[in-house]
C-alpha positions as CSV (number, residue, x, y, z in Angstrom):
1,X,0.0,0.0,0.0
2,X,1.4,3.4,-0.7
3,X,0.2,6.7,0.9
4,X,0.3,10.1,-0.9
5,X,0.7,13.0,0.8
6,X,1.2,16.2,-0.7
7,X,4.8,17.9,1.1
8,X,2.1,20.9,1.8
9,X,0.7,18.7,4.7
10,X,4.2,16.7,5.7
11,X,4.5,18.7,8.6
12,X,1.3,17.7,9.8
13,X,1.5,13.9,8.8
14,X,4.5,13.7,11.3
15,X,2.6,15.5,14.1
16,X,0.0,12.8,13.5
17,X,2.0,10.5,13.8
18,X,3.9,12.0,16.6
19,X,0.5,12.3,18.5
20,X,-0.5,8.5,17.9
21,X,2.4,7.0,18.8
22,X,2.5,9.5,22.6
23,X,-0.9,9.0,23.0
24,X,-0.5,4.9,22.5
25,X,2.4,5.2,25.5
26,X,0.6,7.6,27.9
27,X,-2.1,4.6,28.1
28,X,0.1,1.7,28.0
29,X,-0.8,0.5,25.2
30,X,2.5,0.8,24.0
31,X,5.8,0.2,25.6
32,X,7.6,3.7,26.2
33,X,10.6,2.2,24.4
34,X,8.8,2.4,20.9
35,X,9.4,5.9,21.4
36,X,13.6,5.2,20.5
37,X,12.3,2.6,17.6
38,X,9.4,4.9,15.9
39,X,9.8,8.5,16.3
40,X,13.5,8.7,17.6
41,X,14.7,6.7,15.2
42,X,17.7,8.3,13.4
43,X,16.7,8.0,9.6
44,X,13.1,9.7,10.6
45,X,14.8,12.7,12.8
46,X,16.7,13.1,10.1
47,X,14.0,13.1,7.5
48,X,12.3,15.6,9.1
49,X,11.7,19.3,8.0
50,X,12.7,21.9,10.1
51,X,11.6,25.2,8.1
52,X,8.4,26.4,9.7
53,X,7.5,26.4,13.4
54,X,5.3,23.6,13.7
55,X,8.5,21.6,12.2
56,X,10.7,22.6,14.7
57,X,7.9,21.2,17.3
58,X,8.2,18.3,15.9
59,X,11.9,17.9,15.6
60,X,12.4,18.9,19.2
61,X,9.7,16.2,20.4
62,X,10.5,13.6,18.6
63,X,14.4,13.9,19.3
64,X,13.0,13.4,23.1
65,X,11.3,10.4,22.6
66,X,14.6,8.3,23.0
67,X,14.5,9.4,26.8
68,X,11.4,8.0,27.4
69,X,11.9,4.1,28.7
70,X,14.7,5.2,30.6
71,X,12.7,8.2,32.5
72,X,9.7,5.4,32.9
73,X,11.9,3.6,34.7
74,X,13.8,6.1,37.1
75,X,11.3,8.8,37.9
76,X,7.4,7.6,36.8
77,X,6.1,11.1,37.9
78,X,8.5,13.3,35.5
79,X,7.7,10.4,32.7
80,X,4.6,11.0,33.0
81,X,4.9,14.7,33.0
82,X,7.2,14.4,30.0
83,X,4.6,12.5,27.6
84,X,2.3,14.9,28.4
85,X,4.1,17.8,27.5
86,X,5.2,16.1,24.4
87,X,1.6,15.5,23.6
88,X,0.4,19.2,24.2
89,X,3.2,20.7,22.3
90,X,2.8,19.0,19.2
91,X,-1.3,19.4,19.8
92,X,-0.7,23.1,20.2
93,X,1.9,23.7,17.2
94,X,-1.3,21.8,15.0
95,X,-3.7,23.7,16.5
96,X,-1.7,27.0,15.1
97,X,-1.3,25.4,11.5
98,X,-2.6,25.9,8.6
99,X,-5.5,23.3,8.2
100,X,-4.2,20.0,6.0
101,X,-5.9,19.0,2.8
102,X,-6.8,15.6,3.8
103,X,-8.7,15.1,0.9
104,X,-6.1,15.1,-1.4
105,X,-4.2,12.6,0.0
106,X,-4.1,8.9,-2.0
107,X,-4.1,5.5,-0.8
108,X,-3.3,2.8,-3.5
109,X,-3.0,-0.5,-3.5
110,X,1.0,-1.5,-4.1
């Protein structure tokens, strides 16, 4: 399956993405140390833009998320604290963005 996004709405695609994967470890659902395998993974800080403001949200959240199993572990009330502030910055740096064009985007079968 392949996904088409135009680069107009990247920035937001990531802060999706961002907000999935934070939300999924606030509620256990996921283990805090998918944070250093999906959103602190080298290749995808790398990849990411860093022109406009809502980019450099991003950036600077997802290049915390390596921190997060070994915070979990020594201080659960600053974890805690941590994904939460991760959440609300990348909710707020949406909420200031221009609004995506989700109807453009394709899905097609590979």
């Amino acid at each position: 399956m392949k996904l088409s996004v135009p680069e107009s709405d990247a920035e937001a695609l990531w802060a999706y993405l961002g907000l999935g994967v934070l939300t999924a470890i606030q509620r256990q659902a996921l283990n805090p140390e998918l944070g250093i395998w999906t959103l602190a993974l080298p290749k995808i800080i790398a990849a990411l833009p860093r022109q406009s403001e809502l980019a450099r949200i991003i950036y600077a959240v997802f290049s915390q998320a390596d921190e997060l199993q070994l915070l979990s572990t020594l201080n659960p009330a600053a974890y805690q604290s941590m994904v939460q502030e991760m959440i609300d910055q990348l909710s707020h740096g949406l909420s200031t963005s221009t609004a995506a064009s989700w109807m453009e985007w394709q899905v097609e079968k590979a």
